[in-house]
DSSP file (Angstrom, degrees, kcal/mol; ACC not computed):
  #  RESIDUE AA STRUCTURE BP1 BP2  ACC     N-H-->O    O-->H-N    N-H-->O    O-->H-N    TCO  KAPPA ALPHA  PHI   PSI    X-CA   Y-CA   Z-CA
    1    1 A X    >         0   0    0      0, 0.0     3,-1.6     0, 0.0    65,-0.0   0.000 360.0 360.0 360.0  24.3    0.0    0.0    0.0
    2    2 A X  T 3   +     0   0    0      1,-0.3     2,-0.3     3,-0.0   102,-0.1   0.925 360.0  55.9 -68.6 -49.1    3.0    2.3   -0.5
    3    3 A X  T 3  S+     0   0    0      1,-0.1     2,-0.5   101,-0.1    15,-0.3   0.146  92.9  90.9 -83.5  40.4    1.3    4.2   -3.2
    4    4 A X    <   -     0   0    0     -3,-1.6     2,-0.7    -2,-0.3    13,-0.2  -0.926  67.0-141.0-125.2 113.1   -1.6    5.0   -1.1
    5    5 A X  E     -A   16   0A   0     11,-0.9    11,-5.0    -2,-0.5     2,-0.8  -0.471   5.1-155.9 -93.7 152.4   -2.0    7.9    0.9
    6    6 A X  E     +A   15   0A   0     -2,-0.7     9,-0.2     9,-0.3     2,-0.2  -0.777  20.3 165.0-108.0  99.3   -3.5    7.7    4.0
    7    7 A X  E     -A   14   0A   0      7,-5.1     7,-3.7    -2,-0.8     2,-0.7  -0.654  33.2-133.2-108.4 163.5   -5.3   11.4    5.6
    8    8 A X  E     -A   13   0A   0      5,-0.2     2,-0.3    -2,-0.2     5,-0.2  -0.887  21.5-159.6-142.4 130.3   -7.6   11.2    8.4
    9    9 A X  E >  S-A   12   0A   0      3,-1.6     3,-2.3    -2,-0.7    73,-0.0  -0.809  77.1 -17.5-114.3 142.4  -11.0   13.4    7.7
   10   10 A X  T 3  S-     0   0    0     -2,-0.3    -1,-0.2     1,-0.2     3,-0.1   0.680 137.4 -44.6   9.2  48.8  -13.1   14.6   10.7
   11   11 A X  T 3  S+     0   0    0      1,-0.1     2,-0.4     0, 0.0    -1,-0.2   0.458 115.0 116.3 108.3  14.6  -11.1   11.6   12.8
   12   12 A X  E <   -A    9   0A   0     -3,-2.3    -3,-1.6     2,-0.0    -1,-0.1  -0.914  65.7-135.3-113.8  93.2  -11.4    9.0   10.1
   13   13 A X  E     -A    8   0A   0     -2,-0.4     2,-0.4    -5,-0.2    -5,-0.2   0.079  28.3-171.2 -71.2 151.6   -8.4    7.6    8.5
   14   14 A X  E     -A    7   0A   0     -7,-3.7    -7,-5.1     2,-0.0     2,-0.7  -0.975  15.3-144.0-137.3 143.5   -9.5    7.6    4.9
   15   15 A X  E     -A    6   0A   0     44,-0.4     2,-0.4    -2,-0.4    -9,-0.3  -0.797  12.8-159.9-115.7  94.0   -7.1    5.8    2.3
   16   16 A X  E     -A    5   0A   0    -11,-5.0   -11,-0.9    -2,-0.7     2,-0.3  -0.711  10.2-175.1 -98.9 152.7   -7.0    7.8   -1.2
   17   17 A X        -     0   0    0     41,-1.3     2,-1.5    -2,-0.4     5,-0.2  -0.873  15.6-153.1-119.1  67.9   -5.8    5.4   -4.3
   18   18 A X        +     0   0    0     83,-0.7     2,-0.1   -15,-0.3    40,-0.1  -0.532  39.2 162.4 -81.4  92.3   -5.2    7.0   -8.1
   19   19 A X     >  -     0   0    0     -2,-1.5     4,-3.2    87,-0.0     5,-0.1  -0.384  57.3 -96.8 -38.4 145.9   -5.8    4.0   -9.9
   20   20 A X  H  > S+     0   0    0      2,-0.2     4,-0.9     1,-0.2     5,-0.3   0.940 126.0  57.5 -55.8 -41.9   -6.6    3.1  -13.5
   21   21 A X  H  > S+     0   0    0      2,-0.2     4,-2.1     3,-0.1     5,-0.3   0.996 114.6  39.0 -40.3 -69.9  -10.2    2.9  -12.5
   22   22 A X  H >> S+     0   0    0      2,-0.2     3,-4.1    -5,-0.2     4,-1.6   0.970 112.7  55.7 -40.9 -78.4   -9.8    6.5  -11.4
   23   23 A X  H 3X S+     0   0    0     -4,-3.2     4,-1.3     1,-0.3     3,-0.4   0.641 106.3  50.9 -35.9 -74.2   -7.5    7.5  -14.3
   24   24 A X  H 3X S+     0   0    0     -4,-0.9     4,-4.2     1,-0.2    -1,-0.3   0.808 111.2  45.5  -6.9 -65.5  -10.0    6.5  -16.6
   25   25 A X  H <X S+     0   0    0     -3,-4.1     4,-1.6    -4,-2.1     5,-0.5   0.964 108.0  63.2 -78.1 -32.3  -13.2    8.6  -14.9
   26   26 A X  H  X>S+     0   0    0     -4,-1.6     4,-2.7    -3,-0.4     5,-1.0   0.884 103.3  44.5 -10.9 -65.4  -10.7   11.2  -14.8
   27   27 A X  H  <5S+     0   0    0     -4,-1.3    -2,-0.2    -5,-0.3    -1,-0.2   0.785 111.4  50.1 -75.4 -34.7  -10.7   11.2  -18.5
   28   28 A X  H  <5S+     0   0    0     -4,-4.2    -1,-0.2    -5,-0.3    -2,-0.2   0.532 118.9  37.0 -95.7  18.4  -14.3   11.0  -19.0
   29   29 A X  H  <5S+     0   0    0     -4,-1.6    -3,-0.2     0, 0.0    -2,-0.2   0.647 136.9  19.8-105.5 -55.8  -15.2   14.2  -16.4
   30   30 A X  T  <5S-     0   0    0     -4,-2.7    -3,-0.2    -5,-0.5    -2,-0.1   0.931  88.6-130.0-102.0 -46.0  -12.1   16.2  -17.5
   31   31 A X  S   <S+     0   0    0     -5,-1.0    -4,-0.2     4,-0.0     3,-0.1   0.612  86.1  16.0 111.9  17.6  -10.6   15.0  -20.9
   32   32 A X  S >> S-     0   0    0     -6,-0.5     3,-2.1     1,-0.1     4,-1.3  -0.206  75.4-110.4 148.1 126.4   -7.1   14.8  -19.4
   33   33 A X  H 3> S+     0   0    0      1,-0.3     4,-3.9     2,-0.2     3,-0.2   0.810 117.6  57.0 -29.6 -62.9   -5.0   14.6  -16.2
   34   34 A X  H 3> S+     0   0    0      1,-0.3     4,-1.2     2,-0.2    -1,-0.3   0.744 104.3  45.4 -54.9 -35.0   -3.9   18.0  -17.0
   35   35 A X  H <> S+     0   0    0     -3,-2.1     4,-2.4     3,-0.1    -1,-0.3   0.935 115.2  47.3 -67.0 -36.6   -7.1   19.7  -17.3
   36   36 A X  H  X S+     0   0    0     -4,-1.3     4,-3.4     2,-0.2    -2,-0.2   0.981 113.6  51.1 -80.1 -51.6   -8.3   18.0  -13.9
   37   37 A X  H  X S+     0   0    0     -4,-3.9     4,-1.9     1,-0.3    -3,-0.2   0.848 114.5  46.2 -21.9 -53.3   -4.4   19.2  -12.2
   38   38 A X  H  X S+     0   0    0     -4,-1.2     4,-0.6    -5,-0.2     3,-0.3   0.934 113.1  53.0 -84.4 -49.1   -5.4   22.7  -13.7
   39   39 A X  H >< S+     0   0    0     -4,-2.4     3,-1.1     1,-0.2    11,-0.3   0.927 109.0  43.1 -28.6 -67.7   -8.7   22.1  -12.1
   40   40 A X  H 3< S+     0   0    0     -4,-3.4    11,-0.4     1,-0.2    -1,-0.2   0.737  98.7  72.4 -26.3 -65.3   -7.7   21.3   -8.8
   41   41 A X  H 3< S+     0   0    0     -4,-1.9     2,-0.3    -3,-0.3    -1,-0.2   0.265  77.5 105.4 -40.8 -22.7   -5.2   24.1   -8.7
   42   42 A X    <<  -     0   0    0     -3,-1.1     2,-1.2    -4,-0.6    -4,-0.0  -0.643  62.6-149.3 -89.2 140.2   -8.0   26.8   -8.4
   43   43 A X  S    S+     0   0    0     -2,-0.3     2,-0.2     4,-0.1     3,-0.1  -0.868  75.5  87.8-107.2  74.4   -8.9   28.7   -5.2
   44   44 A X  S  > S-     0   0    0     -2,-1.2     4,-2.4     1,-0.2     5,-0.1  -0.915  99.6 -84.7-162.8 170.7  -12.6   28.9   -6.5
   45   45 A X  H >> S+     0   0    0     -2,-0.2     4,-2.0     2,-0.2     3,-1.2   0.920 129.1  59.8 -17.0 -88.1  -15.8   26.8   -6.5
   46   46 A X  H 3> S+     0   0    0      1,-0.2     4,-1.8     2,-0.2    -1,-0.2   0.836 109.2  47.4 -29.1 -58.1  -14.5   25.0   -9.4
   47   47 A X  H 3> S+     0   0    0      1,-0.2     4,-3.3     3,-0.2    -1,-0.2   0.844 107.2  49.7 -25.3 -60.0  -11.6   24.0   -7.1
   48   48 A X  H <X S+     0   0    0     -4,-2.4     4,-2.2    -3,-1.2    -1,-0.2   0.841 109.4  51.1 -63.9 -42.6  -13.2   23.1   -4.6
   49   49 A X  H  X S+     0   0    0     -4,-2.0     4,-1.6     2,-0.2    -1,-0.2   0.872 110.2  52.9 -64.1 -23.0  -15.6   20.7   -6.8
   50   50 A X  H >X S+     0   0    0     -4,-1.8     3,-1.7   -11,-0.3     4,-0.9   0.999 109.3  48.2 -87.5 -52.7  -12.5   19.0   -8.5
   51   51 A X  H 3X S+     0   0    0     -4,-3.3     4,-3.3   -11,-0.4    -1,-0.2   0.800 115.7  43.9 -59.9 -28.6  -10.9   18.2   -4.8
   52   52 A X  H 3X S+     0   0    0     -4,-2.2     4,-1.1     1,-0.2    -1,-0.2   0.707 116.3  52.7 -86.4 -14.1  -14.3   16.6   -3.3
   53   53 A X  H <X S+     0   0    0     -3,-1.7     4,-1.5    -4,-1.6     5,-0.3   0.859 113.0  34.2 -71.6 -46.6  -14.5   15.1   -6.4
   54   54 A X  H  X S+     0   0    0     -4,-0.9     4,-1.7     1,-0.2    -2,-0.2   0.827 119.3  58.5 -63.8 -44.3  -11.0   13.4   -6.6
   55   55 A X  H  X S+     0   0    0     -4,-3.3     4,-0.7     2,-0.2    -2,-0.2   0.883 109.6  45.5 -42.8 -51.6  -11.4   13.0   -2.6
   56   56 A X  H  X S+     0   0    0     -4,-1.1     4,-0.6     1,-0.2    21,-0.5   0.873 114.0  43.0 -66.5 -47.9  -14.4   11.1   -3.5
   57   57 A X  H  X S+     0   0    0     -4,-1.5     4,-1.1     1,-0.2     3,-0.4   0.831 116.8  45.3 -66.1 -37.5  -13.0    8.8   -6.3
   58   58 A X  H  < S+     0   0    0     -4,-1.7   -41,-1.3    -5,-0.3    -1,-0.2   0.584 110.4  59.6-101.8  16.4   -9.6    7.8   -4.6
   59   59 A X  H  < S+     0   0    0     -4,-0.7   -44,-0.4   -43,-0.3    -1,-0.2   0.583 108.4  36.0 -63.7 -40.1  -11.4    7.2   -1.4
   60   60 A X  H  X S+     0   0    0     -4,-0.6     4,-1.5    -3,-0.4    -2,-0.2   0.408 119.5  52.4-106.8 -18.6  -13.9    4.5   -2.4
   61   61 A X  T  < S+     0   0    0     -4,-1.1    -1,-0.1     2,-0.2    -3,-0.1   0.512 111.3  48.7-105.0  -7.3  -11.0    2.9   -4.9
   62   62 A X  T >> S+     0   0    0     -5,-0.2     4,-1.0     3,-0.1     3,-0.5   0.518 116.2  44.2 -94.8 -24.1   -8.6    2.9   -1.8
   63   63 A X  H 3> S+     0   0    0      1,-0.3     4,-2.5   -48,-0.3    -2,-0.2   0.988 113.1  48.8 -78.6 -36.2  -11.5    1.2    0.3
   64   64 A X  H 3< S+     0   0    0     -4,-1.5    -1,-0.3     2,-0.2     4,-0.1   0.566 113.3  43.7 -84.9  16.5  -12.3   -1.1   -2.3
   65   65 A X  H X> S+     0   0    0     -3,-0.5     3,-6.5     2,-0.1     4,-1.6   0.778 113.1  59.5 -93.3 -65.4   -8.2   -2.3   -2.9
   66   66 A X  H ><>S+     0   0    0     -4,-1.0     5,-1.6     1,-0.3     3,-0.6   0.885 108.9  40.9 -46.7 -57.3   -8.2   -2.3    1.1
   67   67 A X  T 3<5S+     0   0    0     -4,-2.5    -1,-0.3    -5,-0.5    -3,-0.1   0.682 109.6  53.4 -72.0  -6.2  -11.0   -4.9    0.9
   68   68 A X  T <45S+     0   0    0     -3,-6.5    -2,-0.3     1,-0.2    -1,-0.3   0.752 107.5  54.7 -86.5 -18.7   -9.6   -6.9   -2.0
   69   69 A X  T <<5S-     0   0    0     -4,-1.6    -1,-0.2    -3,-0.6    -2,-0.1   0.189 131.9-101.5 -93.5  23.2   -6.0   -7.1    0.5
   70   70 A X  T   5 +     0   0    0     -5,-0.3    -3,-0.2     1,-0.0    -4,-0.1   0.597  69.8 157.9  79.4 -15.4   -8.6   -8.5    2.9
   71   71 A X      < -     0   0    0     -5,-1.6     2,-0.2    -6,-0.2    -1,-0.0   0.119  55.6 -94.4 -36.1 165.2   -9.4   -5.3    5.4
   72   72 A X        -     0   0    0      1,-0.1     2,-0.3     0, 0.0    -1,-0.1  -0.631  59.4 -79.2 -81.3 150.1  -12.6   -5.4    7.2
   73   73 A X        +     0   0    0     -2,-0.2    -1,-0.1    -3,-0.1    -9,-0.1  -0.439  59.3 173.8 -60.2 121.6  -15.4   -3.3    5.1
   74   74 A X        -     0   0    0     -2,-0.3     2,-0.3     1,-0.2    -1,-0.1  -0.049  35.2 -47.9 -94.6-145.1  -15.1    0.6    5.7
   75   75 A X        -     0   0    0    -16,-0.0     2,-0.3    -2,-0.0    -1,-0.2  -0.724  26.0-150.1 -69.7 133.9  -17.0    3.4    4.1
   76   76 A X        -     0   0    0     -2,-0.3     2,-0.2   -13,-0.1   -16,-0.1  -0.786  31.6-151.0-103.9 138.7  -17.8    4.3    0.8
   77   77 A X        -     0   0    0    -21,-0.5     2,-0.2    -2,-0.3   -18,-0.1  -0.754  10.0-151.0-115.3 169.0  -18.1    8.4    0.5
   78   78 A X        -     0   0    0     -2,-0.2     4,-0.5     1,-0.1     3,-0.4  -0.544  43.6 -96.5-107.6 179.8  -20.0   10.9   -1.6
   79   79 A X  S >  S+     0   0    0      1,-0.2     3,-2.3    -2,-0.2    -1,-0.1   0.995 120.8  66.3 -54.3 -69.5  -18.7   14.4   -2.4
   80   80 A X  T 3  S+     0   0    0      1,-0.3    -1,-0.2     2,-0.1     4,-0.2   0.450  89.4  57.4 -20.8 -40.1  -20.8   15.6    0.6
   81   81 A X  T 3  S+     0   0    0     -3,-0.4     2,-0.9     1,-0.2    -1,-0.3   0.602 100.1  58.6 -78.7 -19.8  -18.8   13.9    3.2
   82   82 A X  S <  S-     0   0    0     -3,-2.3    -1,-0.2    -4,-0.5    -2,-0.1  -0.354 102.2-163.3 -96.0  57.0  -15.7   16.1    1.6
   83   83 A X    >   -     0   0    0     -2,-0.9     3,-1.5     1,-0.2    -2,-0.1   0.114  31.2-132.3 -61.3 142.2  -18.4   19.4    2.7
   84   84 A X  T 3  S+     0   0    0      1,-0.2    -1,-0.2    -4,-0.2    -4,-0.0   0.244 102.2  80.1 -75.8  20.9  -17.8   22.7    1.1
   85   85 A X  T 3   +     0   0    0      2,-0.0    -1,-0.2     0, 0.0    -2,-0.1   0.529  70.0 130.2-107.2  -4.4  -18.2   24.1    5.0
   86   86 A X  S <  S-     0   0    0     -3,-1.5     5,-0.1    -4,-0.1     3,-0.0  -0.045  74.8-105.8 -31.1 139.1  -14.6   22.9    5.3
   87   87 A X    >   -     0   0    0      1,-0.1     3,-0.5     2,-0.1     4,-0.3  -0.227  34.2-111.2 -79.2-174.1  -12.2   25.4    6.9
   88   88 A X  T >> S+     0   0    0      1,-0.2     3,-4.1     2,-0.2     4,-1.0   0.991 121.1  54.1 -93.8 -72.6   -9.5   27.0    3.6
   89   89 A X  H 3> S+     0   0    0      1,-0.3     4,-0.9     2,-0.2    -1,-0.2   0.267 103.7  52.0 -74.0   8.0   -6.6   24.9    5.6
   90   90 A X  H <4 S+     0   0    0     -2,-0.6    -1,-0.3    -3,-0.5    -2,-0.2   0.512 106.8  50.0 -80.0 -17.4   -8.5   21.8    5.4
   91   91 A X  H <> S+     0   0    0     -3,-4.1     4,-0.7    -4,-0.3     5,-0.2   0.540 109.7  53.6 -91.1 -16.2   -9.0   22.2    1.9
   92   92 A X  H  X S+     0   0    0     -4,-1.0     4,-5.4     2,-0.2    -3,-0.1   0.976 108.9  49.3 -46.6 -69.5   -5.1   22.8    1.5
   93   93 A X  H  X S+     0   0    0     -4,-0.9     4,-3.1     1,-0.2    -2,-0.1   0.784 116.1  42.3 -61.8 -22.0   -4.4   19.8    3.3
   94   94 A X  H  > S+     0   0    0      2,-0.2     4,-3.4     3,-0.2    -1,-0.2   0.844 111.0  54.7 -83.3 -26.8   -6.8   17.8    1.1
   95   95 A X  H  X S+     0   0    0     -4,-0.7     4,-2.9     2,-0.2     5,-0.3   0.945 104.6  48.1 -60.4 -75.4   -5.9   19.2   -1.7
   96   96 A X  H  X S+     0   0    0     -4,-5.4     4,-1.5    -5,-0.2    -2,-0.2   0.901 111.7  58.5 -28.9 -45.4   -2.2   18.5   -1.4
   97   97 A X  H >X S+     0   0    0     -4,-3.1     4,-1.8     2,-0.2     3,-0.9   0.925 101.8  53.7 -36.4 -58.7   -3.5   14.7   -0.5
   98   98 A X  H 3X S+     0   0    0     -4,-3.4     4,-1.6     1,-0.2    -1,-0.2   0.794 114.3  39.9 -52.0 -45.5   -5.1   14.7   -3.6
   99   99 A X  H 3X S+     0   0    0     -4,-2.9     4,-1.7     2,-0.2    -1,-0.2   0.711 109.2  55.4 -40.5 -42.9   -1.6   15.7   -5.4
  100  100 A X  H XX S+     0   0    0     -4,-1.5     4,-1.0    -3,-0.9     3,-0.5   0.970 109.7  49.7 -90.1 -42.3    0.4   13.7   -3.7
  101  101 A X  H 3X S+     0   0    0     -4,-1.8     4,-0.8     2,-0.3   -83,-0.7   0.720 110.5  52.2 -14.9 -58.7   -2.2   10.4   -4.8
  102  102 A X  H 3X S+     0   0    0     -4,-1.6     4,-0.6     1,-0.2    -1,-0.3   0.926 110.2  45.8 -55.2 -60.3   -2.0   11.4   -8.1
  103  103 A X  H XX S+     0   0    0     -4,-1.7     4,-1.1    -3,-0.5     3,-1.0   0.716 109.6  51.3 -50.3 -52.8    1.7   11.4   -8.0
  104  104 A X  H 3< S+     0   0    0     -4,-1.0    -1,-0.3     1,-0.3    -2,-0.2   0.710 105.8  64.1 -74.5 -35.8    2.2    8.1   -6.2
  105  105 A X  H 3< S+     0   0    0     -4,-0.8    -1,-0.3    -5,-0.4    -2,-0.2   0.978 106.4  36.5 -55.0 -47.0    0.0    6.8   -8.8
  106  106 A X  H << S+     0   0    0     -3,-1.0    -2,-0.2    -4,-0.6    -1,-0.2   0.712  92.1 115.1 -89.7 -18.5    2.2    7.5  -11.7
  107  107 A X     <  -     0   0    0     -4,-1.1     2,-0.2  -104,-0.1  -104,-0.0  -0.090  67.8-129.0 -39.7 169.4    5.8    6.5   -9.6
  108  108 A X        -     0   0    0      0, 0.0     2,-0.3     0, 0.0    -2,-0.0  -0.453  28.1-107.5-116.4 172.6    7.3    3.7  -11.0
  109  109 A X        -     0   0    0     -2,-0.2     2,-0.4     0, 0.0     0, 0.0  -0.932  34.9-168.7-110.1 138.8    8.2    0.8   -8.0
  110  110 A X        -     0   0    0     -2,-0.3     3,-0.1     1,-0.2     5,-0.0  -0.898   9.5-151.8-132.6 127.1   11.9    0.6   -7.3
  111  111 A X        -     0   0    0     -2,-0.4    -1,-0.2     1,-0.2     2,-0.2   0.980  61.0 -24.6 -82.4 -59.0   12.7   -2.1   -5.4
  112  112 A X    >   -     0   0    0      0, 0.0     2,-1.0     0, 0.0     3,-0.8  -0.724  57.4-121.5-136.1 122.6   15.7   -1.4   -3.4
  113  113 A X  T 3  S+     0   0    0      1,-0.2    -2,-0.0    -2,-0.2     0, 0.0   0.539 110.4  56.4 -54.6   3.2   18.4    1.1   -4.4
  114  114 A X  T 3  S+     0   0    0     -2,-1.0    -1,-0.2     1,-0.1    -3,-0.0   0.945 100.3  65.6 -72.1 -57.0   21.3   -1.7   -4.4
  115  115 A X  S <  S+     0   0    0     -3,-0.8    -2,-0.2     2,-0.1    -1,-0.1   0.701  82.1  83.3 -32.1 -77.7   19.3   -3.4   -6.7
  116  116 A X  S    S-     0   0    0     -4,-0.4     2,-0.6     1,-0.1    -6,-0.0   0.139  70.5-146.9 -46.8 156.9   19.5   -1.1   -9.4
  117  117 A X        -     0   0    0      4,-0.0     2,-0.8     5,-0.0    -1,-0.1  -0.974  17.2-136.6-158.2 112.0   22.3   -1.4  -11.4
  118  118 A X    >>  -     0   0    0     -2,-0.6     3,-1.3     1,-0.2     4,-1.1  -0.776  15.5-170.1 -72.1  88.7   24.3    1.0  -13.2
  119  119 A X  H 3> S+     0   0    0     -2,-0.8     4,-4.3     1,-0.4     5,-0.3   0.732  90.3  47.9-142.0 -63.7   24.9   -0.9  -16.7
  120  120 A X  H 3> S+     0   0    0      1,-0.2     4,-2.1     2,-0.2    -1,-0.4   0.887 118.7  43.4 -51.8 -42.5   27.9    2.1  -17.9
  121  121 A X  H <> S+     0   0    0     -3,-1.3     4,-1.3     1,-0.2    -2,-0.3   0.880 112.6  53.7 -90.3 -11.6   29.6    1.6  -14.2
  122  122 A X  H  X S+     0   0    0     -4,-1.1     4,-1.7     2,-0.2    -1,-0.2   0.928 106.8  45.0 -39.3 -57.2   29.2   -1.9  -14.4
  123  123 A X  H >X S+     0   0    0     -4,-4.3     4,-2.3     2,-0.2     3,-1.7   0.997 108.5  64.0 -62.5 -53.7   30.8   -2.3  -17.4
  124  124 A X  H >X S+     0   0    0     -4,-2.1     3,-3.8     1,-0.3     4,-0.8   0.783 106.6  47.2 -26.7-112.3   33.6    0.2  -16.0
  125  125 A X  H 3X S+     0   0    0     -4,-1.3     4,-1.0     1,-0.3    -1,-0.3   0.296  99.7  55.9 -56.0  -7.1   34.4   -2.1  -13.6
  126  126 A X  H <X S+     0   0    0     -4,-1.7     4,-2.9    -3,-1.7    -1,-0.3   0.706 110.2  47.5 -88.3 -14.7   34.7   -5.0  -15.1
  127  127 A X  H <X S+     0   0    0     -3,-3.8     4,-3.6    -4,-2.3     5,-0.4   0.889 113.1  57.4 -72.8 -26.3   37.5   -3.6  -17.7
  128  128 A X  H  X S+     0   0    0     -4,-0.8     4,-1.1    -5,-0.4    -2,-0.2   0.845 109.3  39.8 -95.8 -36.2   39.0   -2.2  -14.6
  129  129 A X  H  X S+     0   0    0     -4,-1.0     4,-1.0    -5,-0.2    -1,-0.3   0.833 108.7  57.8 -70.9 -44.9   39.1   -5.3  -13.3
  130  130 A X  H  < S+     0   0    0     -4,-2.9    -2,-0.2     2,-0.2    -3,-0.2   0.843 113.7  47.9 -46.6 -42.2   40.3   -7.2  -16.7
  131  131 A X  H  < S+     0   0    0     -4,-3.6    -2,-0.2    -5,-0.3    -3,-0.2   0.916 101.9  56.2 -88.4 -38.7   43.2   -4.8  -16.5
  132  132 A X  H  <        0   0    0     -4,-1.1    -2,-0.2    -5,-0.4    -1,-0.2   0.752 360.0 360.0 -38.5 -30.3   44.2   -5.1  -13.0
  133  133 A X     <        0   0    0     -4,-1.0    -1,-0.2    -3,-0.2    -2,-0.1   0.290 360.0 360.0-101.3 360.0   44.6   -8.8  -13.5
């Protein structure tokens, strides 16, 4: 669950998920990541709908992953439960959630940094070793 961020709203940890399920309704409210991003980004109304909206979607797709890994059932939310009576620094913080979701969505998984493996100093060291010898 590393690419899931985890907020807790009015005392409730809530688990948001950007998924291909998401990405996908994404594309059919906004027409493109980048429109909904630009969405997002506004300190208006419009703002505000696209965070209770994103809140909504990558809330109910991190509860339903959480119930395929076997959790107990939680809640499913609506936009309402993300209420526009929310204070401006609650909507920050949710906002940023929403960002950070997105982001962890597209990350690639790295397993551990030894693992990875530089191919150019690799090679380097094996001449370096072929001449040493």
């Amino acid at each position: 669950m590393n690419r899931i961020v985890k907020i807790t709203w009015n005392g409730t940890p809530i688990f948001l998920n950007y998924s291909m399920e998401v990405m996908f309704s994404v594309g059919d409210k906004f027409g493109n990541l980048a429109n909904a991003l630009e969405a997002v980004e506004k300190s208006s109304r419009e703002g505000l709908e696209a965070v209770r909206w994103f809140a909504c979607q990558m809330a109910n797709d991190g509860e339903l992953y959480r119930r395929e890994m076997g959790y107990d059932k939680g809640k499913m939310y609506t936009e309402q439960d993300f209420s526009g009576r929310m204070h401006p620094q609650e909507f920050s913080e949710l906002r940023d959630a929403v960002v950070e979701a997105i982001a962890k969505g597209y990350q690639r998984e790295l397993q551990n940094e030894e693992d990875e493996v530089d191919l150019g100093l690799a090679e380097l060291n094996r001449k370096k070793d072929r001449a040493g010898k």
